[in-house]
N, C-alpha and C positions, 0 to 999 in steps of 0.2 A: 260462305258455306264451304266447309270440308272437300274437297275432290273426292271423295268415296259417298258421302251422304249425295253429291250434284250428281253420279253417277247410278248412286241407287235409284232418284228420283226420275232419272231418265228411263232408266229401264225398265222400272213398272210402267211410267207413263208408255213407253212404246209398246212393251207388251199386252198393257190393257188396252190400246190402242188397236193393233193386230186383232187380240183376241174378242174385240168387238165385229171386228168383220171376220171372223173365223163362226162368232155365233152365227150371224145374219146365213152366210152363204151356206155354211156346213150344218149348222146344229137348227138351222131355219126360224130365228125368234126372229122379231121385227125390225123393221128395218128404223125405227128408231135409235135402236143401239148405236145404229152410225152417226147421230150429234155427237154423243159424248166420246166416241171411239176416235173420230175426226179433234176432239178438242185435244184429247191424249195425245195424240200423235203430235199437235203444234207444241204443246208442254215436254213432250220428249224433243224434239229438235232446238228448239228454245233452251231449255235446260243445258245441254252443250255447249251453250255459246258461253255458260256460267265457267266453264274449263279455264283456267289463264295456265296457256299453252302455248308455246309459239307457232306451232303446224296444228292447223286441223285436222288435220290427217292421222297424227299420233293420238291428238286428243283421240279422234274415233277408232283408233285400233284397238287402244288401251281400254275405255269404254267396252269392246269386243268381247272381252274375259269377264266384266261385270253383265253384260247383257246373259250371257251364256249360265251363268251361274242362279242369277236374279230368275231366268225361265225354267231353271230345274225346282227351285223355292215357290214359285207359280205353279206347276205343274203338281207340287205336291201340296200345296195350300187350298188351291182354287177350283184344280180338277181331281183331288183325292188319287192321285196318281202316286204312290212311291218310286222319287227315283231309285233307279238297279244301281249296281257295283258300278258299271259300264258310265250309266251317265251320272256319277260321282267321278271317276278316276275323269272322264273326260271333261266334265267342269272345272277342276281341279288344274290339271293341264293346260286349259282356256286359261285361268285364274294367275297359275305362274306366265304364263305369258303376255297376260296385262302386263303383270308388274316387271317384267323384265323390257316393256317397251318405255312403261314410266321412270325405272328407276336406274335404266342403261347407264354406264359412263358415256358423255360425250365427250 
């Protein structure tokens, strides 16, 4: 799989992950959500290890700018939120900084 497709996969898995225990605690649905929120979460760490990277470290920095980006696309999909200017320029900004950790000269 593509390093950008294993990174998108990651990112919705973690944030539907998150945003299962964001309902329970915050928005008060049941505490069911937390099976499937709990299984996102294993799928979003798992998914990572799909990276063929030599530091996991980088792997998850890089990762950093697709998460950032992936929760502004959530934000306006899931919660009907438009993002503002602010968090476009700032996605953006996350976004080159991925790619300046993956695609650095060494």
């Amino acid at each position: 799989m593509p390093v950008a497709a294993t990174y998108l996969v990651a990112a919705f898995a973690e944030i539907a992950g998150c945003f299962a225990f964001w309902a329970v605690f915050r928005l008060g649905r049941s505490v069911f959500w937390l099976a499937p929120g709990l299984a996102a979460l294993v799928l979003f760490a798992y998914a990572l290890t799909w990276v063929d990277a030599a530091a996991a470290g980088r792997a998850f920095a890089a990762y950093g700018g697709v998460y950032v980006a992936a929760s502004l696309v959530w934000l306006w999909l899931v919660e009907n939120v438009q993002p503002d200017r602010w968090d476009l320029i700032g996605g953006a900004i996350c976004v080159l900084g991925a790619a300046l950790v993956v695609m650095g000269p060494r």
